[in-house]
N, C-alpha and C positions, 0 to 999 in steps of 0.2 A: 522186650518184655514191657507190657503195661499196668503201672499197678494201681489202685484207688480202694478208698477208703469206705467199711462198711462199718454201721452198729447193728448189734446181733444180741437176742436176749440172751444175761449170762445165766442163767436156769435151765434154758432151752435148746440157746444155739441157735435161734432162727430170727433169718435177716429181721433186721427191723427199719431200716432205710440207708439205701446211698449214701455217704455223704462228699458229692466232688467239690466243695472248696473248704472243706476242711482240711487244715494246716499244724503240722508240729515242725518247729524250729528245729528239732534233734527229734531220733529213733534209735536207743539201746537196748541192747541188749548182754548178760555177761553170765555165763556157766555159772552155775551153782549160785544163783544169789539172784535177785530182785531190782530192778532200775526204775527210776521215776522220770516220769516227764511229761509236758505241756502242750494241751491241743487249743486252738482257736475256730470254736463253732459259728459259724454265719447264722441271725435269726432276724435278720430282716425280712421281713414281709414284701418288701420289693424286690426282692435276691429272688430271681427264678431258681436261686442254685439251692436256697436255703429250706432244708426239710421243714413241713408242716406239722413235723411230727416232732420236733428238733427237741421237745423237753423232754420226751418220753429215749429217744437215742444218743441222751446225754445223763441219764436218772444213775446217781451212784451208787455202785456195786449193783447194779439191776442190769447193767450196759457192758458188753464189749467193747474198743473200736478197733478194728482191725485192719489193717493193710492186704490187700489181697491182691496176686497175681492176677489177671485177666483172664489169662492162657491157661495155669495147668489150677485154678479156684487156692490155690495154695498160700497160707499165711505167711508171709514173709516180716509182720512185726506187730506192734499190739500191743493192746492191753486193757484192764477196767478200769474203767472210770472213779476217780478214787476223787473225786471231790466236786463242785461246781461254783463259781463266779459270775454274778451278773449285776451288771451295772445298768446306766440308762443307756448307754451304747448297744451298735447293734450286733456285737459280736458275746457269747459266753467264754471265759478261760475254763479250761477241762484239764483240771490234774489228773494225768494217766499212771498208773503203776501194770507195770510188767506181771504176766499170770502169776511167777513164781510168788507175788507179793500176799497173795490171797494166803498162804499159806500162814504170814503174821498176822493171822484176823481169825486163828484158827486153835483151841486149846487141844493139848497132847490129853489124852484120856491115862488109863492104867494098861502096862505093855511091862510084858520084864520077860527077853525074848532070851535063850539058853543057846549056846555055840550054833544061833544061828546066823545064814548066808546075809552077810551087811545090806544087800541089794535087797534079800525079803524084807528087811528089821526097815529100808526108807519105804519101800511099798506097802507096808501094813499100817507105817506110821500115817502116810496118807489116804490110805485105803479106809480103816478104822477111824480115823480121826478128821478128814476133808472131808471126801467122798461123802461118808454116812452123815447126814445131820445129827444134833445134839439133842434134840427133842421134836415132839410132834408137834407140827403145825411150820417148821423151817425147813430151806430147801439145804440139801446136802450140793456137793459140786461136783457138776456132770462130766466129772474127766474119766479119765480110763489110764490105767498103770501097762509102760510099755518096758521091758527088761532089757536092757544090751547087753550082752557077751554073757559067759560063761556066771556061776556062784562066784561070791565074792569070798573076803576073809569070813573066815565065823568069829562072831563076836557075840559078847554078854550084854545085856543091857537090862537098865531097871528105870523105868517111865511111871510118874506116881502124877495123880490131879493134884495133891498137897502142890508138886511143884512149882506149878502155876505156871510151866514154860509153852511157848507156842509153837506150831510144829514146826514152824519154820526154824526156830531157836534148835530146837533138837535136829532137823535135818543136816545146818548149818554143825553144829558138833560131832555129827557122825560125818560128815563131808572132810573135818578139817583133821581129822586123827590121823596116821600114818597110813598111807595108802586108802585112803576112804574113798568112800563111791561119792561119785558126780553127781550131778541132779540138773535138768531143763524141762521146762514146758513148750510143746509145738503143737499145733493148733491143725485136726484132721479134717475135711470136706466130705461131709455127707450128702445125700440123696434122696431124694422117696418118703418126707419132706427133703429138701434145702434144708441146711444148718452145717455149723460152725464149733464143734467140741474140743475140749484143751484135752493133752496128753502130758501126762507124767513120767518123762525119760529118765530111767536111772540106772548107771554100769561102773564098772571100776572104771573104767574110762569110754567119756563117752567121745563120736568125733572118729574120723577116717584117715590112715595111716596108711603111709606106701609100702609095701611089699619088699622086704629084705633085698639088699640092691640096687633098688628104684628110689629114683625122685619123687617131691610131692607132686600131685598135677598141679598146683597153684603155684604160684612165682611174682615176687612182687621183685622188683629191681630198680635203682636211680642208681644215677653214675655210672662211674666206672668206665672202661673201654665200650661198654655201649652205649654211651651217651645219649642215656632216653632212659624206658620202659615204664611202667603201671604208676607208678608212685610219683603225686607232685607236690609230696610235702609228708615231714616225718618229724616225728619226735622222741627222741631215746631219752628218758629219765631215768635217774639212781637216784632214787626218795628215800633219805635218812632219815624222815620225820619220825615222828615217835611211834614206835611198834613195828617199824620198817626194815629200819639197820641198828646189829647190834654185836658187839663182838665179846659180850659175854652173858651165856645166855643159860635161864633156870626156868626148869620145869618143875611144878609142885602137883602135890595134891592133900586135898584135907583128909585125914584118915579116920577123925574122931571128929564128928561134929560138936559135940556138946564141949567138949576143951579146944578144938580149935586147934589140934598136934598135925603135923603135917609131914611127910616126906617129901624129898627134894634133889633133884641131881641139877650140877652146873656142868657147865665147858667154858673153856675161853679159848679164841682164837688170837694169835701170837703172830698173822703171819703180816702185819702192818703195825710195824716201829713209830710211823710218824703220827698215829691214832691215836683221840684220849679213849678210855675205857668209855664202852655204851654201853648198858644193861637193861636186859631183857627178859622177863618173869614172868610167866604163865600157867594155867592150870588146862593143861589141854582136853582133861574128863574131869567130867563130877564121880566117873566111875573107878578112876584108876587107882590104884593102891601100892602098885608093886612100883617098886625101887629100880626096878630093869626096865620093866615099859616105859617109868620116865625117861631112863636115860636113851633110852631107845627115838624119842620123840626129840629130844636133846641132838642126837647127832641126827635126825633130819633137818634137825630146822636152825643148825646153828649157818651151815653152807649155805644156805638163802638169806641169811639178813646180814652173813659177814662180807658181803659188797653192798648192800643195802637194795632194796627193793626195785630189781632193773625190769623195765618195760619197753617196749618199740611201739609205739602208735603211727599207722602209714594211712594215708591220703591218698585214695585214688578216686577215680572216675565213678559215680554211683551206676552209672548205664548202659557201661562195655563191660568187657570183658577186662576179669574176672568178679562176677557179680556174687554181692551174698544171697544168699536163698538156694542160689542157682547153681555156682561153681563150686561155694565153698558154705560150711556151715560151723558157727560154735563147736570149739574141739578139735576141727581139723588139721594136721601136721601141714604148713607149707614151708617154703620155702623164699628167706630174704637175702637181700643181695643191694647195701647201701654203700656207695662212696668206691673210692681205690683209687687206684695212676688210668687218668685216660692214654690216649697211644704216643703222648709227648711225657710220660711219666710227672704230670700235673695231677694233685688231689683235684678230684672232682669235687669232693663235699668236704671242705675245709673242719668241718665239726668233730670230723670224725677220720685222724687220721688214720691211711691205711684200709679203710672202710670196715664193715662188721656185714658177717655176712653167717648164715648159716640156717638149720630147721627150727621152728618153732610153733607152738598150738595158738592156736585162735583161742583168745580166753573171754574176750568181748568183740562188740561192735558198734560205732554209733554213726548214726548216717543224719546226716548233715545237710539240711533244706530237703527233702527226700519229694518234696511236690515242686521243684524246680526244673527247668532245662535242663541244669547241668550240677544233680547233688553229686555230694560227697559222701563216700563211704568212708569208713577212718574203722579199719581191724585192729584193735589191740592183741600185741604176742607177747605171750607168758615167756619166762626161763631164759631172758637173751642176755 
């Protein structure tokens, strides 16, 4: 697979020039939420590489730049152009943000949707509120709302403009409640013109899962008695930083704005002696009221911060196999396999004795010199 860099008008979708020596140091991306980061445009005039047009395919929020496969025209990364730099030198810096980020540039209107499907209540939010523009004479944004799997929970919900929140802020709330719908942006290839449109993915869970019995197809492995496989460098963190780990944890909600009266459930976890107490307080709705739905949101989320915020970040190869785009995608169930007794009963990976091994989802990605020989791709796994 070969992939290179295009700008594409972000109104329209249509190319607006090549750009092959345009360079970003890192490419993330991460489920349900927004990543930033940094492109370097060539505009030298002596650069046969450097577009003619190079002000106009760097213009912010007017620009795409996007990453594209060769082979099948398929986005594999990207994002608008969220800012510009230019010195007397002959490169511009191009602050990128990820599609999902258009969405904080974007005010919730009035919406107060009644026991319905979560997955309508994010599509309408951005349907009614992105898609349409806010007044005549601005362009609304050319994506199209794509469903995965079945209706979701029904839920209530009340969206006022008084709020002042943006959609992204409300997305982001209805994402993080007990079982909330997911959310990504991916980018379709059109025809008849050429162009380039975003797509608004939103399911209870988005991302491909093996079949009762089966393995994932993906596999990442170091150590162990195989001494090899996909991964040449990893990093497992537990981030107790603040809002990460905590072992006694309270959900609230204001019931009475004008006093300020509030409902509350706690938990504490008891099952680490040698721990001081870490506390943890949140208001997981502006909508919630009931004394059970907290506690309800209480025992979800006390078993995730009472080991504290655990992650796997793995380093493989950006241009074998198992490639993102290609093999695997945001959300997918694979499968990791670090460390253990190679076949003299020696830890392979001294960090981790015993090794850790088992399934988890793809929650992010960041790929690493992505216009080099030999990038790196680095899959962030949720839940390990």
């Amino acid at each position: 697979m070969t992939e290179y860099w295009k700008a594409v008008e972000a109104v329209t979708g249509y190319p607006i020039a090549d750009l092959p020596d345009f360079t970003v140091d890192t490419l993330p991306a991460t489920l349900s939420r927004p990543e930033t980061f940094t492109g370097t445009m060539p505009i030298s005039e002596a650069d046969s590489a450097s577009p003619v047009n190079w002000l106009q395919a760097c213009d912010p929020w007017s620009v795409a730049i996007l990453r594209i496969d060769d082979v099948t025209n398929q986005v594999v990364g990207g994002g608008y152009v969220n800012g510009r730099v230019r010195t007397q030198g002959d490169t511009a810096t191009v602050p990128l943000v990820t599609a999902e980020g258009y969405f904080d540039r974007r005010m919730t209107g009035a919406y107060a949707p009644v026991a319905t499907d979560q997955n309508t209540i994010m599509s309408q939010l951005v349907t009614q509120f992105v898609i349409t523009a806010s007044a005549a004479g601005l362009n609304g944004w050319p994506g199209t709302v794509n469903v995965i799997g079945g209706a979701g929970t029904a839920r209530d919900r009340t969206y006022q403009v008084a709020d002042r929140k943006t959609v992204l802020t409300n997305l982001t709330e209805l994402n993080r409640v007990i079982g909330g719908p997911e959310f990504t942006v991916t980018w379709q290839h059109l025809s008849g013109p050429e162009r380039w449109l975003p797509v608004f993915n939103v399911g209870t869970v988005i991302g491909t899962s093996p079949m009762p019995g089966l393995a994932p197809a993906v596999s990442f492995e170091l150590g162990g008695t195989i001494q090899g496989g996909t991964v040449v460098d990893f990093a497992y963190t537990e981030d107790y930083s603040t809002g990460k780990g905590a072992n006694y944890v309270t959900a609230y909600a204001i019931t009475d704005p004008t006093t300020g009266l509030q409902v509350s459930q706690s938990l504490p976890y008891t099952g680490n002696a040698r721990q001081l107490e870490i506390d943890y307080a949140w208001n997981p709705s502006t909508t919630i009221t009931d004394a059970a739905t907290l506690l309800a949101h209480v025992q979800q989320k006390l078993p995730l911060m009472q080991t504290g915020a655990r992650s796997l970040a793995l380093s493989i190869q950006g241009n074998v196999f198992p490639q993102f785009g290609v093999d695997f995608n945001l959300g997918d169930v694979v499968t990791y396999r670090i460390g253990g007794l190679d076949q003299n009963l020696q830890e392979t990976v001294p960090s981790v004795p015993g090794g850790i091994s088992g399934n988890a989802r793809v929650i992010g990605v960041i790929r690493q010199q992505p216009d080099s020989p030999n990038p790196i791709t680095t899959p962030i796994l949720g839940s390990v």
